[in-house]
Each structure stands twice: as C-alpha cells, then as structure tokens.
C-alpha positions in Angstrom: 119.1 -81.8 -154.0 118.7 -82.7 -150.1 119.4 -80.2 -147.7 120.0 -80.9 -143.8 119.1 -78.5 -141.1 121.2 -79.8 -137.8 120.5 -77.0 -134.8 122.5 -77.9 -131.9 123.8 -77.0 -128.7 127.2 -78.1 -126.7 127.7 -79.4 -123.4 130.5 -78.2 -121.1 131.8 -81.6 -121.8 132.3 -81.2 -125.4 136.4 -80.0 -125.5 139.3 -80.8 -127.6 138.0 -84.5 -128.2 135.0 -82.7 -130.0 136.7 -80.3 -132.1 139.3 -82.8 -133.2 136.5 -85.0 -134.3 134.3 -82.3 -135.8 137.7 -81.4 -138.1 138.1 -84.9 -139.1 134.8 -85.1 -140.3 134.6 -81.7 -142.2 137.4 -82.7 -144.0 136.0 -86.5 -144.0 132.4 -85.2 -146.0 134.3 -83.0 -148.2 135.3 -86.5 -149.8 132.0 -88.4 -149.8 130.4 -88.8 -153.8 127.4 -86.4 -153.8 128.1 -83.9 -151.1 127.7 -80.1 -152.7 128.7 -78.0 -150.0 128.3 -77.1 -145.8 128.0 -73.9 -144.0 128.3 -73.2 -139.5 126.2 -70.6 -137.8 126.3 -70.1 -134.0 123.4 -67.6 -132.3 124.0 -65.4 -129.7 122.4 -68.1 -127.1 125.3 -70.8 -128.1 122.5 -72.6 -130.5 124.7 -73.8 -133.5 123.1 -74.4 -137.3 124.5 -76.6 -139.9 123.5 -76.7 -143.4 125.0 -79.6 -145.2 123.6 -79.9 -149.2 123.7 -83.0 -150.9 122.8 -84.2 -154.5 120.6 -86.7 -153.7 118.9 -89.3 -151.0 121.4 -92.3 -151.8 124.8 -89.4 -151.2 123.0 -89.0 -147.6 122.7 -92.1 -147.1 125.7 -93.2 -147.7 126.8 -90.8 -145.1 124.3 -91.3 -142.8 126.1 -94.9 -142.8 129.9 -94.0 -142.3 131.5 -95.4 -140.0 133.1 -92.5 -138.1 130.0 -90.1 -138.5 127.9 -93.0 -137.0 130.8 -93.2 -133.9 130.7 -88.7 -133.7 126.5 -89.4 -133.5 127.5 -92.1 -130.6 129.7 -89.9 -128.8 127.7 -86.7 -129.7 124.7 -88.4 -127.4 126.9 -89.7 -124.8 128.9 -86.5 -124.0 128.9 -83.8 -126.4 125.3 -82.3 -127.2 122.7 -80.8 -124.9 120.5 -81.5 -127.3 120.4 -81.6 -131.1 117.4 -81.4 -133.6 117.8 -82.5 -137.4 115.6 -81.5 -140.3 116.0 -83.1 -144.0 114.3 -80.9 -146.8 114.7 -81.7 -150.1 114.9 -78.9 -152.5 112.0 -78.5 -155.4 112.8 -75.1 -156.5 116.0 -73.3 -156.5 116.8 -69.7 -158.4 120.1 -67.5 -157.7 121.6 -64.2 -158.5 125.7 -63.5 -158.0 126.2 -59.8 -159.0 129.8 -60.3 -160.3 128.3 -62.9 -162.9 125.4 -60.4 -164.3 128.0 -57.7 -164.2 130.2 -59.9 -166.5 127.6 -61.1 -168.9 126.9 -57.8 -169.3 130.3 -56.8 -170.3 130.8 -59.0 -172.2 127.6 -58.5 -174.4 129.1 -54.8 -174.3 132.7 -56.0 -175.9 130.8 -58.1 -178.6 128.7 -55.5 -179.9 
C-alpha cells in the first residue's frame, strides 16, 4: 500500500473556485481503481494535511495522470497554495486493533461455548 502525505497551506486567493474543485475531485478519487481511502487535517496555523492510501504504485499513477487532478495541480500553483510539500511512503508493516471487533469475537466465542 502507498500512502501520500500532502501538507499544505491556502492563499487568500483560493475561494469558491477552490472548494468547488477540491469537491469535484474528492468525489472524482473515490472512483479511481486502487484508491483505499483519504482523511483532511487543518493545524491551528492554517497548515492543512492530507492522507490519501492507495493499493499500489500503478493506482497512484494513474491518478497522478488524470486529467482534472493534473489541471487542480496547475491552478493549485498558479493561485491557490502558498506553498505545498508532498511525501509518498509506501507501507511495509501494518497492524490494527478496532475494540468493537475484539469485543465481538469475544462474544461470540462466549455464545459458542
């Protein structure tokens, strides 16, 4: 799995044009083969993080080569980002807990016995 790091912060310039691309293309990766899932932050200082997990290099790529993300990354230098930094990890270990799931298994083990 690929992860992508994309820390960012607006200009005063980035308005309604911005937003209305940014919902187009939430909605526009949400589609793509091999994208797993996308979370927003914003800090305190107006610094933004996005985390965007795909299954694998070619997925990304395959983004990376859309035609409407590569016209937001053209706009997005011209007007809309102070600046931006992006980071691709890929992941090489992953382990998770979700409480409700444990708290099932066990009841369920508790039903069968």
């Amino acid at each position: 799995m690929i992860v992508i790091l994309f820390r960012s912060k607006l200009t005063d310039a980035a308005g309604e044009d911005y937003a209305a691309m940014n919902a187009d293309l939430a909605q526009n990766v949400r589609s793509m083969p091999g994208f797993v899932d996308v979370k927003s932050f914003k800090a305190e200082d107006g610094e933004r993080l996005t985390l965007v997990w795909w299954r694998d290099r070619e997925s990304l790529e395959q983004w990376r080569h859309d035609m409407r993300h590569m016209e937001a990354k053209k706009l997005g230098r011209q007007k809309w980002y102070q600046y931006y930094k992006i980071e691709v990890a890929e992941i090489y270990r992953q382990s998770n807990f979700d409480r409700q799931a444990a708290a099932a298994s066990v009841a369920g083990s508790e039903i069968k016995s």
